[in-house]
N, C-alpha and C positions, 0 to 999 in steps of 0.2 A: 748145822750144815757143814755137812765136808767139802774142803775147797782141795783141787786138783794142784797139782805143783805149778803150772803155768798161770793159772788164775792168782795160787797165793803169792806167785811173784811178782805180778805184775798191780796185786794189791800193795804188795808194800811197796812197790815203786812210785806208784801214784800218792797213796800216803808220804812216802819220803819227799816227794817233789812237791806236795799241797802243805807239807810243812815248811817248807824251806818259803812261801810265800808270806808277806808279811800285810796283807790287807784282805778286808772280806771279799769275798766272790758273787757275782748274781750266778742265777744258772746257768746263763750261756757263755759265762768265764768257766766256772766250772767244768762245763761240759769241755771246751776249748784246752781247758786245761792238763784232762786224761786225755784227749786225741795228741796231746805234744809230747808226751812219756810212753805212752802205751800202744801198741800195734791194735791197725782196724780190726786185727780180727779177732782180738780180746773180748771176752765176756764181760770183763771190768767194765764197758761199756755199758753194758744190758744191766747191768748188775746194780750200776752208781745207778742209772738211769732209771729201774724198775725203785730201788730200794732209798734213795737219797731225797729223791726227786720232792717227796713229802716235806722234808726242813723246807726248802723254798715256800711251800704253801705257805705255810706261817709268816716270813720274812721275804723281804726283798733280798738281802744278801746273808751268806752264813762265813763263818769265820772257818777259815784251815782247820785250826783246833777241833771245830765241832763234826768237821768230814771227815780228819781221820779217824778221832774218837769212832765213830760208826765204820768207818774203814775196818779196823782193828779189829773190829767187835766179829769180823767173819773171821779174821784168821784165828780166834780163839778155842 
């Protein structure tokens, strides 16, 4: 998937900011946590939310590491 220049920036912003975090997240920290780096009208919303949403199922919280790991995985 091709990401757009404003999406892929604003993916690695969120990556950069979910790295700098040093405790697991639930979702609705997660989610909390792209609305404080990212602008509402980002895709990165739709995108963590469409695409991420699934590690929650598994787990109650997921760790930075493993968000941006999947972060990343679009800007490749």
């Amino acid at each position: 998937m091709a990401l757009d220049d404003t999406l892929t920036r604003d993916s690695r912003t969120v990556a950069e900011h979910l790295d700098a975090l040093d405790r697991p997240l639930s979702y609705d920290e997660f989610v909390s946590e792209i609305a404080a780096v990212a602008p509402a009208s980002s895709d990165i919303h739709w995108m963590a939310d469409n695409q991420l949403v699934n590690i929650f199922f598994a787990r109650r919280t997921a760790s930075p590491a493993l968000l941006t790991s999947r972060l990343r995985e679009w800007l490749a």
